[in-house]
PyMOL CGO cylinders between C-alpha atoms (Angstrom):
from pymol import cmd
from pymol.cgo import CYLINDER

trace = [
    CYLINDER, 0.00, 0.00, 0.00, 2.84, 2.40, 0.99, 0.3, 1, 1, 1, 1, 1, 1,
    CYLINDER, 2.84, 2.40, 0.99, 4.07, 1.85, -2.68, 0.3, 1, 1, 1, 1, 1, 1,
    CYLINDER, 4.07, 1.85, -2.68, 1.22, 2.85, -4.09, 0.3, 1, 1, 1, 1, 1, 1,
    CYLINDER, 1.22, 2.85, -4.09, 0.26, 5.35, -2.17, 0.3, 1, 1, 1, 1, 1, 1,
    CYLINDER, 0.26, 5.35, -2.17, 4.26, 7.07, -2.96, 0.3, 1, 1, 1, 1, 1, 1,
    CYLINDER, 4.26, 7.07, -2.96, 4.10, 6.43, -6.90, 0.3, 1, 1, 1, 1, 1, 1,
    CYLINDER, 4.10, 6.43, -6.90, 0.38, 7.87, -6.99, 0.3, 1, 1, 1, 1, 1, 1,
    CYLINDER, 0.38, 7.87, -6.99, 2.07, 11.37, -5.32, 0.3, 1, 1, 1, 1, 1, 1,
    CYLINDER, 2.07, 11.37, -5.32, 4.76, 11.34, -7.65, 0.3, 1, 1, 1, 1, 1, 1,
    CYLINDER, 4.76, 11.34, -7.65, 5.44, 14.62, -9.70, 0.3, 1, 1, 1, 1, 1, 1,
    CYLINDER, 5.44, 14.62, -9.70, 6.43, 12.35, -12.54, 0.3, 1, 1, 1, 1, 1, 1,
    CYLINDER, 6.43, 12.35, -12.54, 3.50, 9.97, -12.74, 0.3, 1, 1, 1, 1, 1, 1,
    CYLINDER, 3.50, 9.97, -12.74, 0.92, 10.81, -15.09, 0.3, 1, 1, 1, 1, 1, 1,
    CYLINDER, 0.92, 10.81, -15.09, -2.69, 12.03, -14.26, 0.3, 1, 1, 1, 1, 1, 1,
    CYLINDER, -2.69, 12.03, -14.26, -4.10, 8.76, -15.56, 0.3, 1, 1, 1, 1, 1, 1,
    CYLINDER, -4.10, 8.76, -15.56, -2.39, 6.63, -14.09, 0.3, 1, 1, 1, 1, 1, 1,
    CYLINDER, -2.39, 6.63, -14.09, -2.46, 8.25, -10.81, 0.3, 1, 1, 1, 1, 1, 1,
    CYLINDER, -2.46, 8.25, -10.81, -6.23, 7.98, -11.20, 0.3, 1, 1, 1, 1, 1, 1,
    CYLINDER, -6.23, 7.98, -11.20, -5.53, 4.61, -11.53, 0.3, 1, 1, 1, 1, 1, 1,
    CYLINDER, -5.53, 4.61, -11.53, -3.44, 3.72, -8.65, 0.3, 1, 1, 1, 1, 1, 1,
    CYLINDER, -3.44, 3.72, -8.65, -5.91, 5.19, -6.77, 0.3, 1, 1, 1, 1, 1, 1,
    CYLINDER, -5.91, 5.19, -6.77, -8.40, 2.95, -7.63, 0.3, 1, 1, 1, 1, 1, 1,
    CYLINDER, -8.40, 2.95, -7.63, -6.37, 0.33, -6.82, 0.3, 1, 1, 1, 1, 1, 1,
    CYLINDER, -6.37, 0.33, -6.82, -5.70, 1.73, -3.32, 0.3, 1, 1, 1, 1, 1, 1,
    CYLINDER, -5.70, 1.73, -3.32, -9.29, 2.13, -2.81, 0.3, 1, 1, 1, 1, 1, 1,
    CYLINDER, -9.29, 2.13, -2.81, -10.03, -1.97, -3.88, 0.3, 1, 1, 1, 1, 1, 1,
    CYLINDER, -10.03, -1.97, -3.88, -7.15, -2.45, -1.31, 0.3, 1, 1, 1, 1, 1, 1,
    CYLINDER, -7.15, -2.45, -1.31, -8.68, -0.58, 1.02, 0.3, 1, 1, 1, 1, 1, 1,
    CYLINDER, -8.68, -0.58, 1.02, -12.24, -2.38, 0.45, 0.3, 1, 1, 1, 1, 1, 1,
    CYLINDER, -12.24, -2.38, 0.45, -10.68, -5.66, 0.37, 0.3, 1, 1, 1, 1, 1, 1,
    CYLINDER, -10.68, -5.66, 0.37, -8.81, -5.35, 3.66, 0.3, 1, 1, 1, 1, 1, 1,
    CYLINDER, -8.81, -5.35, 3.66, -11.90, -4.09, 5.60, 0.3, 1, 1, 1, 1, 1, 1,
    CYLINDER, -11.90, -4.09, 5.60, -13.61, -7.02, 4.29, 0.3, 1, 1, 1, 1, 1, 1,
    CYLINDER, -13.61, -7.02, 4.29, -10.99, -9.90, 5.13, 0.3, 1, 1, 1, 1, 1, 1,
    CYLINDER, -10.99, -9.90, 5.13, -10.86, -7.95, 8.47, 0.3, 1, 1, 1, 1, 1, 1,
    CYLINDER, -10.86, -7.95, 8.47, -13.56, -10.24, 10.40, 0.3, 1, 1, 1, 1, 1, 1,
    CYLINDER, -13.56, -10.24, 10.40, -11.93, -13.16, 9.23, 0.3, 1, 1, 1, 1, 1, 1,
    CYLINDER, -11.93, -13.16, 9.23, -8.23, -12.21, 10.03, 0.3, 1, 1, 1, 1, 1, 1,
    CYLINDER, -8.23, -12.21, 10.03, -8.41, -13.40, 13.97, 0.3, 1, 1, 1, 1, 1, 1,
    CYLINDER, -8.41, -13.40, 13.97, -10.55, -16.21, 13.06, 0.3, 1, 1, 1, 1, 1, 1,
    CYLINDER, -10.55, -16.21, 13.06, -7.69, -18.03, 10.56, 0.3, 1, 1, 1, 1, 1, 1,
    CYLINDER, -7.69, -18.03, 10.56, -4.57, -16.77, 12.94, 0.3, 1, 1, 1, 1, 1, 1,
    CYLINDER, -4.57, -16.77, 12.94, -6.35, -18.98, 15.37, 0.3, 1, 1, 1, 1, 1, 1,
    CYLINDER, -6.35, -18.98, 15.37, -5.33, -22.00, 12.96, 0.3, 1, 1, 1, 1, 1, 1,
    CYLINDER, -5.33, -22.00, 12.96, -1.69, -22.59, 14.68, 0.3, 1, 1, 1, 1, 1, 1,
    CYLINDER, -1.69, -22.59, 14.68, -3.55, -23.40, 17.68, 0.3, 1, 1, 1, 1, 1, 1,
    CYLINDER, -3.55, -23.40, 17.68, -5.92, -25.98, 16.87, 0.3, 1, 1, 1, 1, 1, 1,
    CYLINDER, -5.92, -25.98, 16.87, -3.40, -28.79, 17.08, 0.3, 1, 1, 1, 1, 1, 1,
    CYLINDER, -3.40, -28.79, 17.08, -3.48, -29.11, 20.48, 0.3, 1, 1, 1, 1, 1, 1,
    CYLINDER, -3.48, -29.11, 20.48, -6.90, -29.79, 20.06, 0.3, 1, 1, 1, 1, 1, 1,
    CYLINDER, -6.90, -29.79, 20.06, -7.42, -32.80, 18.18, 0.3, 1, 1, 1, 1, 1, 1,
    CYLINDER, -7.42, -32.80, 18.18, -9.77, -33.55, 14.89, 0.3, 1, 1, 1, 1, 1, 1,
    CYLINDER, -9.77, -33.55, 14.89, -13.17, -32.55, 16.90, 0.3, 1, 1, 1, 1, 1, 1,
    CYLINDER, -13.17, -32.55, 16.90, -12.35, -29.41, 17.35, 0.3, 1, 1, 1, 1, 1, 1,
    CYLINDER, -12.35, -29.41, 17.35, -15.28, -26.92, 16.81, 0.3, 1, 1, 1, 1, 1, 1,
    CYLINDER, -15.28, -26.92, 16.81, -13.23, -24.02, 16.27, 0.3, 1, 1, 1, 1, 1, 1,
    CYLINDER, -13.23, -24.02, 16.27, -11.78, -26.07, 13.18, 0.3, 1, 1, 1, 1, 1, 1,
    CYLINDER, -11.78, -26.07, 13.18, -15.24, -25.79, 11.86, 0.3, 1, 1, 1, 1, 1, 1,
    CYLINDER, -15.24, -25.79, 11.86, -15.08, -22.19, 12.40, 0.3, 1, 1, 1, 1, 1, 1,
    CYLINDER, -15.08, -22.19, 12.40, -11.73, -21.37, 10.66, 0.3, 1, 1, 1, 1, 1, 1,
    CYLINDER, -11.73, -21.37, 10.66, -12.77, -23.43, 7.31, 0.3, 1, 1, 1, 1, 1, 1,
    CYLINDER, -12.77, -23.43, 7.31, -15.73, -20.90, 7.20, 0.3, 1, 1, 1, 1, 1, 1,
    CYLINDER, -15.73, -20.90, 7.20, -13.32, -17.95, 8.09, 0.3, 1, 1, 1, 1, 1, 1,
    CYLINDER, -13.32, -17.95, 8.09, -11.04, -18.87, 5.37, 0.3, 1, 1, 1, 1, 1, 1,
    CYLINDER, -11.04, -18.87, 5.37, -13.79, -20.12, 2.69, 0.3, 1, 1, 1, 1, 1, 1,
    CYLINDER, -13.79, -20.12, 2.69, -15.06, -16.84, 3.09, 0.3, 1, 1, 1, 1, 1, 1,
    CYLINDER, -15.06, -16.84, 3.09, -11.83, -14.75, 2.62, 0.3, 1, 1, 1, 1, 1, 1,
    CYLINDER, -11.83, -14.75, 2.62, -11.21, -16.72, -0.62, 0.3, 1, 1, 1, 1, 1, 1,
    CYLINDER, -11.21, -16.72, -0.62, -14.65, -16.15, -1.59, 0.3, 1, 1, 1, 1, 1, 1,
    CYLINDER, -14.65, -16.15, -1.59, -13.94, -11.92, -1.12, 0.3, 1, 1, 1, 1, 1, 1,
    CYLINDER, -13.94, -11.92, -1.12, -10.69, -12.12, -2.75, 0.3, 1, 1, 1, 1, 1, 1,
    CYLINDER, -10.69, -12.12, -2.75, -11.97, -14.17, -6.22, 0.3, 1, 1, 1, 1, 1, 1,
    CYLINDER, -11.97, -14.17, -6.22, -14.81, -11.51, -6.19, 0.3, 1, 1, 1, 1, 1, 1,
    CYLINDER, -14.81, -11.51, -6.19, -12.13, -8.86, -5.48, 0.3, 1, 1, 1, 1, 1, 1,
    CYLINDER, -12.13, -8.86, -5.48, -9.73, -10.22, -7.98, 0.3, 1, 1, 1, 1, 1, 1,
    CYLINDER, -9.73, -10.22, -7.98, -12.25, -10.09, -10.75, 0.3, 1, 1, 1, 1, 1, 1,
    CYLINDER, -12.25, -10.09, -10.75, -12.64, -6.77, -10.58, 0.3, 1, 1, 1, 1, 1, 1,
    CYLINDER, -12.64, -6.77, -10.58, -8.90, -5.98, -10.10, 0.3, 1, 1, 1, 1, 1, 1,
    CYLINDER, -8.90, -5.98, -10.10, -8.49, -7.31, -13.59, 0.3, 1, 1, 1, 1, 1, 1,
    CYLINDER, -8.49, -7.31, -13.59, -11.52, -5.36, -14.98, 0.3, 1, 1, 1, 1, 1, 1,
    CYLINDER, -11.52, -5.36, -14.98, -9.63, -2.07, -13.65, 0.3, 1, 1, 1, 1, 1, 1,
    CYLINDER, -9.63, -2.07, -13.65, -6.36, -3.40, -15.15, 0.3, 1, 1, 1, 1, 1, 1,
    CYLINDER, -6.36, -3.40, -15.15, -8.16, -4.00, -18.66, 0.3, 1, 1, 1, 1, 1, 1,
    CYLINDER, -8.16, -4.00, -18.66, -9.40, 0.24, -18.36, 0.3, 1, 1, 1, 1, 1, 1,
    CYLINDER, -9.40, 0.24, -18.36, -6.26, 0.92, -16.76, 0.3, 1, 1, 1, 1, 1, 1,
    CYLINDER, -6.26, 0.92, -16.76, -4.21, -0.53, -20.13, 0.3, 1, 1, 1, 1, 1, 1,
    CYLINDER, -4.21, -0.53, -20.13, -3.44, 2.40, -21.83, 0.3, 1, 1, 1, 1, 1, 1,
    CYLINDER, -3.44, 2.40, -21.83, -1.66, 3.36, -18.65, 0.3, 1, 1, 1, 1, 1, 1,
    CYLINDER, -1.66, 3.36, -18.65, 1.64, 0.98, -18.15, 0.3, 1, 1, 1, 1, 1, 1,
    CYLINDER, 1.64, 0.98, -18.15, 2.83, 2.34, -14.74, 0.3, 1, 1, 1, 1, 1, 1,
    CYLINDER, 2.83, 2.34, -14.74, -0.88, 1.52, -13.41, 0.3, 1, 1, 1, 1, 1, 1,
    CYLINDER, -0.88, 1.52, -13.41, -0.96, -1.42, -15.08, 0.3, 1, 1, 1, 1, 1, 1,
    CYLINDER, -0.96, -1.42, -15.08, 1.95, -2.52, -13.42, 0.3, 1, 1, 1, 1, 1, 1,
    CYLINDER, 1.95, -2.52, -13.42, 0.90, -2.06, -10.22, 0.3, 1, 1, 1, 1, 1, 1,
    CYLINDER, 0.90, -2.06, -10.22, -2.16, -3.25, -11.46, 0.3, 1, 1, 1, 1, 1, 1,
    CYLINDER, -2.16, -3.25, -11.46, -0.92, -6.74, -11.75, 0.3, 1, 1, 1, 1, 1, 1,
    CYLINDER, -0.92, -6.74, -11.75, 1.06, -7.02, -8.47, 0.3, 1, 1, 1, 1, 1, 1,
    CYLINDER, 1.06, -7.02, -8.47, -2.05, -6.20, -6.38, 0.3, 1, 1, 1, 1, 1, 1,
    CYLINDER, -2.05, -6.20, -6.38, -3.49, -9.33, -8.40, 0.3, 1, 1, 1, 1, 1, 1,
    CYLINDER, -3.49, -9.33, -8.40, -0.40, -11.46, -7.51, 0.3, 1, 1, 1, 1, 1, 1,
    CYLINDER, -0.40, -11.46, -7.51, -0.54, -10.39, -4.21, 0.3, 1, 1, 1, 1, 1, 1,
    CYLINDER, -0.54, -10.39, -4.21, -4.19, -11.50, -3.84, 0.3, 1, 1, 1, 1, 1, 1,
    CYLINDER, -4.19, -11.50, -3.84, -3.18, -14.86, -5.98, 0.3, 1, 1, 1, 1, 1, 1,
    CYLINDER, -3.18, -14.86, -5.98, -0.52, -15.42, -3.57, 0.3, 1, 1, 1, 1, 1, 1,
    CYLINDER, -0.52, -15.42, -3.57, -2.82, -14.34, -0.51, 0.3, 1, 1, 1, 1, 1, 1,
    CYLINDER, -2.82, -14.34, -0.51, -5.62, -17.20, -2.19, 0.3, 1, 1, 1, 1, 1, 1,
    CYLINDER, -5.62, -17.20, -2.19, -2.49, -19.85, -2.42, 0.3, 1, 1, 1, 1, 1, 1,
    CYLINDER, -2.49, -19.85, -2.42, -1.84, -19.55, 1.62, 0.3, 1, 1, 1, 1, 1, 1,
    CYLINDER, -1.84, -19.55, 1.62, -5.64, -19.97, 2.69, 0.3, 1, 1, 1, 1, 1, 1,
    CYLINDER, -5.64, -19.97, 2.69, -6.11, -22.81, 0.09, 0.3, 1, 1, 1, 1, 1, 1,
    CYLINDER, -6.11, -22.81, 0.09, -2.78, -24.53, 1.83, 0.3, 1, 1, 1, 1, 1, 1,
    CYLINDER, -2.78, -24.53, 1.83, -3.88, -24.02, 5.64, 0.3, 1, 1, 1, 1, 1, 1,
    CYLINDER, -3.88, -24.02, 5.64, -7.36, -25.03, 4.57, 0.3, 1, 1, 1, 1, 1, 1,
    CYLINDER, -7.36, -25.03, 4.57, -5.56, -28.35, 3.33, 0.3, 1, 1, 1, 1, 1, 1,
    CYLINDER, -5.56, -28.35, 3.33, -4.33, -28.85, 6.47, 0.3, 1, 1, 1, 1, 1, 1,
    CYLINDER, -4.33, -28.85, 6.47, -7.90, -28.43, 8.64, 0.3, 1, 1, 1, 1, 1, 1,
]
cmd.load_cgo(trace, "trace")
């Protein structure tokens, strides 16, 4: 985010794709308020071993992560959408891409410590 927020205030960057980076910042934003209710719920996930397969709470984080995936395939989907207006615009479409492989990545760890539930 600090990235973004620096190139968007740049003297050098252009008034498109400053527009653009902002609208990045501002799915970013969205996104992270929305993963927020789930955050405590899937940290709680190192502790369940010590609590064997019945666990309720196990129950609990599988819904806590199923839902953050859920909100960042929505998210992603319109990530791209702003990267396909944001073309014309390569320094936006840049960054453009590495919030989407950040959210790829961020998909890739909740898919692996569901695996392990």
């Amino acid at each position: 985010m600090n990235d973004l927020v620096e190139t968007a205030k740049r003297p050098d960057v252009s008034s498109g794709d400053a527009g653009c980076i902002n609208e990045i910042i501002r799915e970013l934003l969205q996104i992270s308020d929305e993963l927020a209710s789930y955050d405590y719920l899937i940290t709680m996930e190192k502790d369940l071993t010590d609590f064997g397969d019945n666990n309720p709470m196990r129950g609990i984080v599988k819904f806590a992560i199923d839902n953050s995936s859920s909100i960042l395939m929505s998210e992603r989907k319109r990530l791209v959408q702003l990267s396909d207006q944001c073309a014309k615009y390569p320094l936006a479409q840049g960054k453009t891409q590495q919030a989407v492989n950040i959210i790829d990545r961020t998909t890739g760890i909740l898919a692996s410590i569901r695996s392990r539930l």
